[in-house]
C-alpha positions as CSV (number, residue, x, y, z in Angstrom):
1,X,133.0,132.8,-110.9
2,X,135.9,131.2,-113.3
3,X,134.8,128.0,-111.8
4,X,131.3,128.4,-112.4
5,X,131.9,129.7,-116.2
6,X,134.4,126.6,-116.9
7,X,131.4,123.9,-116.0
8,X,128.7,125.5,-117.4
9,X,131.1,125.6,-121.2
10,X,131.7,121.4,-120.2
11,X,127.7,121.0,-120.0
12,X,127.0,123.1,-122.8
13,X,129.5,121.1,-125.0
14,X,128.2,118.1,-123.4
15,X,124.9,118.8,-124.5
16,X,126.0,119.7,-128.3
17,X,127.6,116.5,-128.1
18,X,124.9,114.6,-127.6
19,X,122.6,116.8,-130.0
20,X,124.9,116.1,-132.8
21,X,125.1,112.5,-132.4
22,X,120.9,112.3,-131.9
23,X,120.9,114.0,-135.0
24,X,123.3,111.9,-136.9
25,X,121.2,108.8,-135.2
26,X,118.0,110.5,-136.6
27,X,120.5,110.7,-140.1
28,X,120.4,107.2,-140.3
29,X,117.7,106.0,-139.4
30,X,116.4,102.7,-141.0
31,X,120.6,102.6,-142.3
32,X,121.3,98.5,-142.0
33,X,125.7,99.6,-142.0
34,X,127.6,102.8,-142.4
35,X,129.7,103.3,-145.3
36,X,133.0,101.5,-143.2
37,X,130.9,98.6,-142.6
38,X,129.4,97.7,-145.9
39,X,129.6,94.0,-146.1
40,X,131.1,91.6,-149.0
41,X,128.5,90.3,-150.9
42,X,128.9,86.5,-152.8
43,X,126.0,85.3,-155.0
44,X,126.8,81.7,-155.8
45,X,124.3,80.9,-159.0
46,X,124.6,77.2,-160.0
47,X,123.3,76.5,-163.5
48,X,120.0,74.2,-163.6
49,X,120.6,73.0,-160.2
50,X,116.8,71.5,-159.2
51,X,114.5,72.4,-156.1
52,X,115.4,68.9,-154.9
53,X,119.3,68.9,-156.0
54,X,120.6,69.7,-152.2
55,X,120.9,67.3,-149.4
56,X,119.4,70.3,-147.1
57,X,116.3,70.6,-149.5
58,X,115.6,66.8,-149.2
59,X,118.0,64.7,-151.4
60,X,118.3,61.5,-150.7
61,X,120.8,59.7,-153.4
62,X,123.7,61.9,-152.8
63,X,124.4,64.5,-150.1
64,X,126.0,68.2,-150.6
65,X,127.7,68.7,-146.9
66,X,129.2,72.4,-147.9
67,X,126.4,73.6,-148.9
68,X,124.4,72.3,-146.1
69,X,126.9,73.9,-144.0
70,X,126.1,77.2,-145.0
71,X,122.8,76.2,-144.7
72,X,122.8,75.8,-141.0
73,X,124.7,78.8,-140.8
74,X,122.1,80.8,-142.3
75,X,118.3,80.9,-143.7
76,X,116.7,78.6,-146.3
77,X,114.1,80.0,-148.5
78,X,111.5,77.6,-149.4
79,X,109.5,79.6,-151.9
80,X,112.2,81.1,-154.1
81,X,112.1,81.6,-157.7
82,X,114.5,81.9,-160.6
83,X,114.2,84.9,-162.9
84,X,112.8,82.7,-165.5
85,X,112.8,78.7,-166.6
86,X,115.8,79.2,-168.7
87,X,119.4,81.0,-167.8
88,X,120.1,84.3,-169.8
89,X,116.1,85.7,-169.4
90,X,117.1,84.8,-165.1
91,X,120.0,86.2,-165.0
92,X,118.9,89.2,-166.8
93,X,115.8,89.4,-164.3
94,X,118.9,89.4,-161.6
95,X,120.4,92.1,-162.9
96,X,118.0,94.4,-163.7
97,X,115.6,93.9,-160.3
98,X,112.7,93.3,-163.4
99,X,110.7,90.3,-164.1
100,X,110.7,88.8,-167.9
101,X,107.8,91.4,-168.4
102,X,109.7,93.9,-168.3
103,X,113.8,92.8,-168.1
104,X,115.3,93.7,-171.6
105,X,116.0,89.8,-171.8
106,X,113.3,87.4,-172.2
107,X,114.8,84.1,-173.7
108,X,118.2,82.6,-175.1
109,X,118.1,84.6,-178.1
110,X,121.2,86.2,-178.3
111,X,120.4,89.9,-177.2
112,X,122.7,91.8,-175.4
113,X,121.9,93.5,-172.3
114,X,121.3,96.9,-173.2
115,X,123.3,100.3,-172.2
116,X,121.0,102.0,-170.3
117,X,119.5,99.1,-168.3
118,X,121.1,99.3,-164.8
119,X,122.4,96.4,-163.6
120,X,123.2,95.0,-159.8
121,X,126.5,95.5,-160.1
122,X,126.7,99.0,-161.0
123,X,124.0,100.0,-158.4
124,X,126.9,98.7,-156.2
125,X,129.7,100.0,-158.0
126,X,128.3,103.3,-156.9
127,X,129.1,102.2,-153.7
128,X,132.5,101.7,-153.7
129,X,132.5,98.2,-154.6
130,X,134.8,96.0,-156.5
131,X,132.6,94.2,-158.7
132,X,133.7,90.8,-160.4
133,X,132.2,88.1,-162.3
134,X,133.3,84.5,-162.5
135,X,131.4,81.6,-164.3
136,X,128.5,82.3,-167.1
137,X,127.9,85.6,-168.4
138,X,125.3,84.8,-171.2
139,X,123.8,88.7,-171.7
140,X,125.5,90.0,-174.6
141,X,128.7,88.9,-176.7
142,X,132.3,90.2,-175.5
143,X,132.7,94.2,-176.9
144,X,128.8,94.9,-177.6
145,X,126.7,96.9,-174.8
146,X,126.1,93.8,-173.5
147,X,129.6,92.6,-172.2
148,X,129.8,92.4,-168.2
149,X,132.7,94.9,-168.5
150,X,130.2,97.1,-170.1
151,X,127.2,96.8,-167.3
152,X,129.0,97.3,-163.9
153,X,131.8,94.6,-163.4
154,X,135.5,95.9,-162.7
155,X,136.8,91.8,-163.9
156,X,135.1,89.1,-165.6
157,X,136.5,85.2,-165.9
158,X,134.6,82.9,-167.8
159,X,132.4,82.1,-170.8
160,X,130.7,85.0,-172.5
161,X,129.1,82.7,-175.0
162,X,126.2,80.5,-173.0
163,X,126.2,78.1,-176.0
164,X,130.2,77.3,-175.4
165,X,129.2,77.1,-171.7
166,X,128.0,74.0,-172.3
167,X,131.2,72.5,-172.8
168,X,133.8,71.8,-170.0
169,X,137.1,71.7,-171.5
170,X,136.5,74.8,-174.0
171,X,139.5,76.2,-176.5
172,X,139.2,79.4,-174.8
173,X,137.4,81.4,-171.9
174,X,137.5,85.6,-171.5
175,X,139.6,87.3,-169.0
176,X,138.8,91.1,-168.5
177,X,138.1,91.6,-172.2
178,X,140.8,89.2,-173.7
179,X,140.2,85.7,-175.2
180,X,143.1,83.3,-173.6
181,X,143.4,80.2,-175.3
182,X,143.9,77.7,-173.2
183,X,146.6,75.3,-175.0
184,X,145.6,72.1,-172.6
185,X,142.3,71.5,-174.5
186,X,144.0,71.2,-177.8
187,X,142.2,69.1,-180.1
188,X,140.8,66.5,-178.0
189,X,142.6,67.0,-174.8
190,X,141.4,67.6,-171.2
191,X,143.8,69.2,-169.3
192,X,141.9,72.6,-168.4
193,X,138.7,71.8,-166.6
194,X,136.9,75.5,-166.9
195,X,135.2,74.7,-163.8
196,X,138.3,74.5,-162.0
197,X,140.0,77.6,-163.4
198,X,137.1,80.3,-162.8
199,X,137.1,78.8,-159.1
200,X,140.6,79.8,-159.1
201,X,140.1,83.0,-160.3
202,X,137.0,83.7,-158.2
203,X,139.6,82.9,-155.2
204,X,141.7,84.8,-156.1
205,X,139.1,87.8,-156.3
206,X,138.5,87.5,-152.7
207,X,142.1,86.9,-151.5
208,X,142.6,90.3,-153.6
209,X,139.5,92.6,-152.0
210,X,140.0,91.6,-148.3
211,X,140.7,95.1,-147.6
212,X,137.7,97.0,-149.6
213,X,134.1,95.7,-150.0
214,X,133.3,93.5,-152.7
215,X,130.7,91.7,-154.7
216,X,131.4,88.3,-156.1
217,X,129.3,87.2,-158.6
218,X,129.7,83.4,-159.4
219,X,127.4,81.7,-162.5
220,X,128.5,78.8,-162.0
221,X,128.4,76.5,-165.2
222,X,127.3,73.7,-163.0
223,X,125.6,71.3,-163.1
224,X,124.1,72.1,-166.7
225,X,124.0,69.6,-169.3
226,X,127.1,68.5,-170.6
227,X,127.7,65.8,-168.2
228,X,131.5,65.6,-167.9
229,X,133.9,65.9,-164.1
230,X,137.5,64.9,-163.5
231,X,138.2,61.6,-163.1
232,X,139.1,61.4,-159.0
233,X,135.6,62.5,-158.7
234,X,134.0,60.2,-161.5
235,X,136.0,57.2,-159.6
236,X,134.0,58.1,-156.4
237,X,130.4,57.3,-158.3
238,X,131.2,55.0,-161.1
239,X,128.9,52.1,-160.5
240,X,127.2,53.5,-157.5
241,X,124.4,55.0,-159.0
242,X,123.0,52.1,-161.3
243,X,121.4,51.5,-163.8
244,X,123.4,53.4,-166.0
245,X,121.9,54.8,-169.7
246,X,125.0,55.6,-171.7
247,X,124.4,59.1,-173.5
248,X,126.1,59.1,-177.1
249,X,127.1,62.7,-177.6
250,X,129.3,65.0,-180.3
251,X,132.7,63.5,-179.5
252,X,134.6,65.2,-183.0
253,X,133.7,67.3,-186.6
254,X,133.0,70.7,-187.0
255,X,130.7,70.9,-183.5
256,X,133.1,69.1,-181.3
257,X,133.0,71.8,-178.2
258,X,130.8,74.2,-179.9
259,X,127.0,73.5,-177.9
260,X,126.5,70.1,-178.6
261,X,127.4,67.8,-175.1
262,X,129.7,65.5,-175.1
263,X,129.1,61.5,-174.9
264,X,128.7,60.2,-171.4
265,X,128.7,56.2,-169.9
266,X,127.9,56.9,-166.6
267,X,125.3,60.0,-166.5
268,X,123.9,59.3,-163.3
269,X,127.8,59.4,-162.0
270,X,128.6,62.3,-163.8
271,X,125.8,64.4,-162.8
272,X,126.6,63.6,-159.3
273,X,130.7,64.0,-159.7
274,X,129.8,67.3,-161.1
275,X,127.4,68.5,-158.1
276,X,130.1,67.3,-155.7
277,X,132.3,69.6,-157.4
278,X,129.7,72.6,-156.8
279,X,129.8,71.3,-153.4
280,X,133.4,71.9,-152.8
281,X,133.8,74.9,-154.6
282,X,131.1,76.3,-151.8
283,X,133.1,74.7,-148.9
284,X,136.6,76.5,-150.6
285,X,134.6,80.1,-150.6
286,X,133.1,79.9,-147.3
287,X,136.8,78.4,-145.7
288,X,138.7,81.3,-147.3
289,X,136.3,84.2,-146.4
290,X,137.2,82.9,-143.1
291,X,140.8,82.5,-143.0
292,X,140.7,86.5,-144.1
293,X,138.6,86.8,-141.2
294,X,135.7,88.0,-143.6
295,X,133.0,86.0,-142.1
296,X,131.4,88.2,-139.7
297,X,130.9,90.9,-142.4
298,X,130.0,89.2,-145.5
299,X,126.6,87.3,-147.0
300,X,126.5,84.5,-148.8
301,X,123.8,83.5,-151.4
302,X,123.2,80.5,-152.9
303,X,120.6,79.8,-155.3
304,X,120.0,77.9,-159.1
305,X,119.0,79.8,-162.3
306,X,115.9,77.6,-163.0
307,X,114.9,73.9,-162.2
308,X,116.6,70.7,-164.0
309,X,117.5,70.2,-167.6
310,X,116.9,66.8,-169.2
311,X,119.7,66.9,-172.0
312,X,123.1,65.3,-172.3
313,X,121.7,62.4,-170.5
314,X,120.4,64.1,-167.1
315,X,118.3,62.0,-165.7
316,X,116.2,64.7,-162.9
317,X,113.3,61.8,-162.3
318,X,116.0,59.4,-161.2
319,X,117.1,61.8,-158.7
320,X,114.0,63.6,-158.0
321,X,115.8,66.9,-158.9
322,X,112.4,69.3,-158.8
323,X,111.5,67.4,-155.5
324,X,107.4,67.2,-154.9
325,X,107.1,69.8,-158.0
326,X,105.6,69.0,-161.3
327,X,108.0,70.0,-164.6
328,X,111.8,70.6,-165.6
329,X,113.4,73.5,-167.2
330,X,111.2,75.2,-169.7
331,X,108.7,74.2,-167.8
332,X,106.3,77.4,-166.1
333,X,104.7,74.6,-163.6
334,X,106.7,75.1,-159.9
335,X,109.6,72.6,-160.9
336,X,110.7,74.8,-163.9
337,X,111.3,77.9,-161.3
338,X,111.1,77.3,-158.1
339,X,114.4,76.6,-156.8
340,X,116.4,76.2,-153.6
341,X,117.8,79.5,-152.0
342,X,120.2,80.0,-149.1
343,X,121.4,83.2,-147.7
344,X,123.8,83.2,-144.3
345,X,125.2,86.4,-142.7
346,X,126.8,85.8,-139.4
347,X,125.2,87.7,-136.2
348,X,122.7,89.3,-138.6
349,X,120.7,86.4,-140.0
350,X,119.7,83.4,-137.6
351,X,121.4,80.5,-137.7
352,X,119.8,77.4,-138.9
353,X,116.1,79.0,-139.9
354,X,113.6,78.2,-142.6
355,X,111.5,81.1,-144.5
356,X,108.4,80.6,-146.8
357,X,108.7,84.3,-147.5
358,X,107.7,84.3,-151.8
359,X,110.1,85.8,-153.1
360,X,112.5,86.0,-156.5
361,X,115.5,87.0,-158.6
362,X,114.1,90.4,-159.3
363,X,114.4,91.1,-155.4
364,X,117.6,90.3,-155.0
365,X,118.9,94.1,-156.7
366,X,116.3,96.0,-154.3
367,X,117.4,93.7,-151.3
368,X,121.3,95.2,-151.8
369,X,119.8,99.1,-152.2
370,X,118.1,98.6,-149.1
371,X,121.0,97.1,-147.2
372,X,122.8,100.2,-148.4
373,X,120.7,102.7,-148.7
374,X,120.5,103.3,-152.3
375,X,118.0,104.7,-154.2
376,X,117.6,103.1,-157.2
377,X,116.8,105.1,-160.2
378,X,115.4,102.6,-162.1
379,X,112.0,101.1,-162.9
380,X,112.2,97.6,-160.6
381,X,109.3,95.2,-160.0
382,X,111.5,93.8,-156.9
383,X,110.6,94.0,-153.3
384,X,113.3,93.9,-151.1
385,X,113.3,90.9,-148.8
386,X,116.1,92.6,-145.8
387,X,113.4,92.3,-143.5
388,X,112.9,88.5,-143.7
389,X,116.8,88.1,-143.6
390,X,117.3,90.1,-140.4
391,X,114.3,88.9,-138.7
392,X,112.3,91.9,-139.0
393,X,108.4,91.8,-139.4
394,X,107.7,94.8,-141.3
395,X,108.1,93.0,-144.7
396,X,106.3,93.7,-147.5
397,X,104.7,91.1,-149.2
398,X,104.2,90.6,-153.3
399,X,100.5,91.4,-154.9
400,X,102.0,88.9,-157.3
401,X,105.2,87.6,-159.7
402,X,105.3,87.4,-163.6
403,X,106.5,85.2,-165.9
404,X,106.8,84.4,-170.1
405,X,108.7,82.4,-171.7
406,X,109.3,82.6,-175.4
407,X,109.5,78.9,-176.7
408,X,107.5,76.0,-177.6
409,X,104.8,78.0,-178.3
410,X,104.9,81.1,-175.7
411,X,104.1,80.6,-172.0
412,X,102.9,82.6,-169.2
413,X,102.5,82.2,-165.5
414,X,101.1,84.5,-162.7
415,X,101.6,83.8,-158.7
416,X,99.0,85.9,-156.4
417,X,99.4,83.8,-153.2
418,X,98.4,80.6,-153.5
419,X,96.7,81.0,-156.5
420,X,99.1,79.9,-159.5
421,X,97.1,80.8,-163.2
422,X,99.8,79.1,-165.9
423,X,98.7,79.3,-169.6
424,X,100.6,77.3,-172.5
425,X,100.7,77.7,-176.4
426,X,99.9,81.0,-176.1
427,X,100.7,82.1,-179.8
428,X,98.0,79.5,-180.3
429,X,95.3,81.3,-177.9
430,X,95.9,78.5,-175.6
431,X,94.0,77.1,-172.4
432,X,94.6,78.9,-168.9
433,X,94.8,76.9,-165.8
434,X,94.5,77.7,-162.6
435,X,96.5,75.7,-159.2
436,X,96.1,75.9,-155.7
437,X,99.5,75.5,-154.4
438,X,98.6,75.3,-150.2
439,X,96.1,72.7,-151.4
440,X,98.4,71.0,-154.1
441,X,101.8,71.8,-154.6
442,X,102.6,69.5,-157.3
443,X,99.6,71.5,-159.4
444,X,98.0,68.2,-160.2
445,X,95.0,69.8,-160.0
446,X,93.4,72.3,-162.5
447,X,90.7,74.2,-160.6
448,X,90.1,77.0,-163.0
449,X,86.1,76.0,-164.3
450,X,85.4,76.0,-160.0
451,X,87.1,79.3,-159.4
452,X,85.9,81.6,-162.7
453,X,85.7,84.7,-160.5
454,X,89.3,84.0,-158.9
455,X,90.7,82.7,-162.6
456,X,89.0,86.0,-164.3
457,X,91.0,88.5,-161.8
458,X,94.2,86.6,-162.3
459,X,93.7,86.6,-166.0
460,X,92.9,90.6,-166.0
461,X,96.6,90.8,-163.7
462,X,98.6,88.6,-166.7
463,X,97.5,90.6,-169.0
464,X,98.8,93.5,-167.6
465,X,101.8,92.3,-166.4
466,X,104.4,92.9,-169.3
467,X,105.2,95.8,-171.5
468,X,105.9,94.9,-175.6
469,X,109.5,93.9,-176.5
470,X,110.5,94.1,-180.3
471,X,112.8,91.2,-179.6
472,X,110.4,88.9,-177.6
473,X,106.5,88.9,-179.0
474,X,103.7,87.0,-178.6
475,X,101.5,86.2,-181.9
C-alpha cells in the first residue's frame, strides 16, 4: 500500500510538472528570447552613404570587403528607406518608430527632440539594456530635452552639434555630458581624427557590456561631406581614381571647422579613403563581438541615413552612389531615400539571403519591441519586420510610407506598392507625379494623367498622412 501511495505522489508531481511548464510555454507564446537571452543589439548608421556605395549592393570602382562580410552573414534589404532625405528628420524617424509626418523632427532646423517623445533607446532601457551612443547625435543641443543623455542613452561620444559634424578634426567632441577639448587639433593641426576616437570609444563600449545586454548605437559621421581621411589611407587612392576636380574649401578665419568643409585635391580619393575607413571600422566591430564570444547572440544592422550628398566635392555620378535610382540627398525621388540595409544574426537570420520586404527607419523601434516583447506605449507608424528577419511568413505588409521634406520649397512623397506619388514646390501648389517603380525604377516616367483614379486615391492618402507641427509648416 506504501508502495502504491509513493508512485502515485511521483505521477502526480510528474504531471504538475509538466502542467506548469505547458503553461509557462502557453506564457510565452510568440516570445522571440527570455529575459537571459536578450541579444546585443548594434545599429551601424553611416551618414549619406548612397544605395550604390557598397560593393555587395553593386559598386564597381571600389569594394567594401567588411561590410560585404556581414553581408553574407546575414540578409540584405533591397527596398529600405531612410527616415527622411536629410540626417536629423531620419534619425529622429529612428527614434521615435514615426515617419516625418508625425516624428517631432522634420528637417535640420535645430529643434531638440522633445521630452515626452519616446525614443528606441529608452523602450530598451526598460529592458535592462545599457544604452550608448557613438558618432552623430544631431536631435537637440547638449543640456536641453533634446540631449541623448536626456532620451534613453546611459553614454554618448561624439558630436552633439550636426553642423560641427561636418568637420573631421573638430576642437572638441562630448563625452557623457562634458565637452573635452581635444588639444591635437589646435589651430590647424590634425592629430585627432574624430572618426578614429568614437570608434575607440564604441569598442570600448562593447568590451565593457560583454556581460549584460546592450544596444550600440553608432551614427557614424561617414562618409558625409567634408572630404578629409588620414593619410595611409589617402596614399592607397591618390591617383587611382582620375580625373581629379580639386574642391577649394574654408581652410582658416572665423569658420575654419565651424560647418564649412575643408579644401580637398583629390575628392574622388578622399571619398573613397573615407568609405574604406567605414569599412574597417565594420570589420573591427564584427571581429571583437567575436573574440567576446558575442556572435551567436547579437544583431547587427547596417544601413545609411539618406542617399549621397554632392557638397565638399562628392562626386556621387562618378561613382554611381544612388545606383539605377534617380536623385541625391534632398532629393524625395528613390536615390534621396532608398538606401542599402543589412541585418545578420547568427542561427536566427539566414545566411547569405536577399529580401524586397518595403520597409523603413520607423520600423526599426517596433522590430526591437517585438523581439522583446514590449509594448510600446507610444503612437508608432512602424511595422515590425521580425518576421522577414527570421524567416517567418506571417509578415505584415505596409498600406503605405510617408514622407515631407521642409526645403527648397516643401516636398512630399507617398509609397503604396508600386505606386510612388512625389509632389515638389509644394508651398507653391506644385505639380504631383506619379511612378511606377516595378515598371521603372529610376521613375523616368511620370504616369499620373494615364492613372487619375490611382493618382486621385494616393493624393486623398498624402493628404492625410501628417499631423501639423508649429516648427515644420507647409504655406
Amino acid at each position: 500500500m506504501k508502495c502504491f501511495t509513493t508512485i502515485r505522489k511521483k505521477v502526480l508531481t510528474q504531471f504538475l510538472i509538466l502542467l506548469f511548464t505547458l503553461y509557462g510555454s502557453a506564457q510565452n507564446a510568440g516570445k522571440i528570447v527570455g529575459d537571459s537571452q536578450k541579444p546585443n543589439i548594434i545599429y551601424i548608421l553611416a551618414d549619406d552613404l548612397g544605395y550604390g556605395d557598397l560593393s555587395c549592393f553593386g559598386q564597381k570602382k571600389f569594394s567594401t570587403p567588411n561590410i560585404d562580410k556581414l553581408a553574407e552573414q546575414g540578409m540584405i534589404f533591397t527596398q529600405h528607406y531612410a527616415g527622411s532625405t536629410v540626417c536629423a528628420p531620419s534619425r529622429s524617424s529612428l527614434m521615435t518608430g514615426q515617419h516625418t509626418g508625425h516624428t517631432p523632427i522634420r528637417g535640420n532646423k535645430a529643434v531638440p527632440l522633445p521630452a515626452e517623445s519616446v525614443t528606441l533607446a529608452e523602450v530598451l532601457k526598460e529592458k535592462g539594456y545599457t544604452t550608448g551612443a557613438f558618432g552623430k547625435w544631431g536631435m537637440g543641443y547638449a543640456t536641453t530635452e533634446g540631449d541623448p543623455l536626456n532620451q534613453g542613452f546611459d553614454h554618448f561620444y561624439g558630436y552633439i552639434n550636426q553642423s560641427l559634424a561636418h568637420n573631421y578634426y573638430p576642437y572638441f567632441l562630448w563625452d557623457d555630458g562634458k565637452k573635452v577639448v581635444l588639444e591635437g587639433n589646435k589651430g590647424k593641426a590634425t592629430a585627432e581624427y574624430a572618426p578614429s576616437l568614437i570608434h575607440k570609444k564604441a569598442l570600448d563600449f562593447i568590451d565593457r557590456n560583454k556581460d549584460n545586454p546592450f544596444f550600440l548605437y553608432y551614427p557614424s559621421i561617414m562618409p558625409h561631406a567634408e572630404l578629409v581621411a588620414p593619410s595611409h589611407y589617402m596614399d592607397k587612392y591618390k591617383g587611382t581614381l582620375e580625373p581629379e576636380s580639386p574642391y577649394k574649401g574654408v581652410d582658416d578665419g572665423p569658420k575654419y571647422r565651424k560647418g564649412p568643409y575643408a579644401s580637398q585635391e583629390y575628392p574622388h580619393a578622399a571619398f573613397v579613403a573615407m568609405i574604406n575607413v567605414l569599412d574597417d571600422q565594420v570589420g573591427e566591430i564584427m571581429q571583437k563581438v567575436g573574440e567576446l564570444g558575442l556572435s551567436d547572440n547579437t544583431i547587427i544592422i547596417f544601413t545609411s541615413d539618406n542617399g549621397p550628398h554632392k557638397e565638399g566635392g562628392a562626386d556621387p555620378d562618378y561613382f554611381d552612389s544612388n545606383s539605377i535610382y534617380r536623385g541625391y540627398k534632398r532629393d524625395l525621388y528613390e536615390g534621396g531615400i532608398r538606401v542599402p540595409m543589412i541585418a545578420s544574426w547568427p542561427d536566427k537570420i539566414k545566411k547569405n539571403t536577399k529580401s524586397d520586404h518595403i520597409s523603413a527607419f520607423w520600423d526599426v523601434l517596433p522590430t526591437m519591441a517585438d523581439l522583446l516583447d514590449i509594448k510600446v506605449e507610444s503612437e508608432i507608424d512602424g511595422i515590425s519586420f521580425l518576421p522577414t528577419l527570421l524567416g517567418k511568413k506571417n509578415q505584415k505588409n505596409h498600406d503605405y510610407l510617408y514622407w515631407e521634406f521642409h526645403e527648397r520649397g516643401g516636398r512630399q512623397a507617398l509609397l503604396a506598392g508600386n505606386w510612388k506619388l512625389i509632389r515638389y514646390n509644394v508651398n507653391d501648389d506644385g505639380d504631383y507625379e506619379l511612378y511606377n517603380l516595378k515598371e521603372d525604377p529610376g521613375e523616368t516616367r511620370n504616369v499620373i494623367k494615364d492613372y487619375p483614379k490611382k493618382a486621385k486615391g494616393l493624393i486623398g492618402e498624402l493628404n492625410k498622412s501628417r499631423t501639423p507641427s508649429k516648427e515644420f509648416q507647409f504655406k
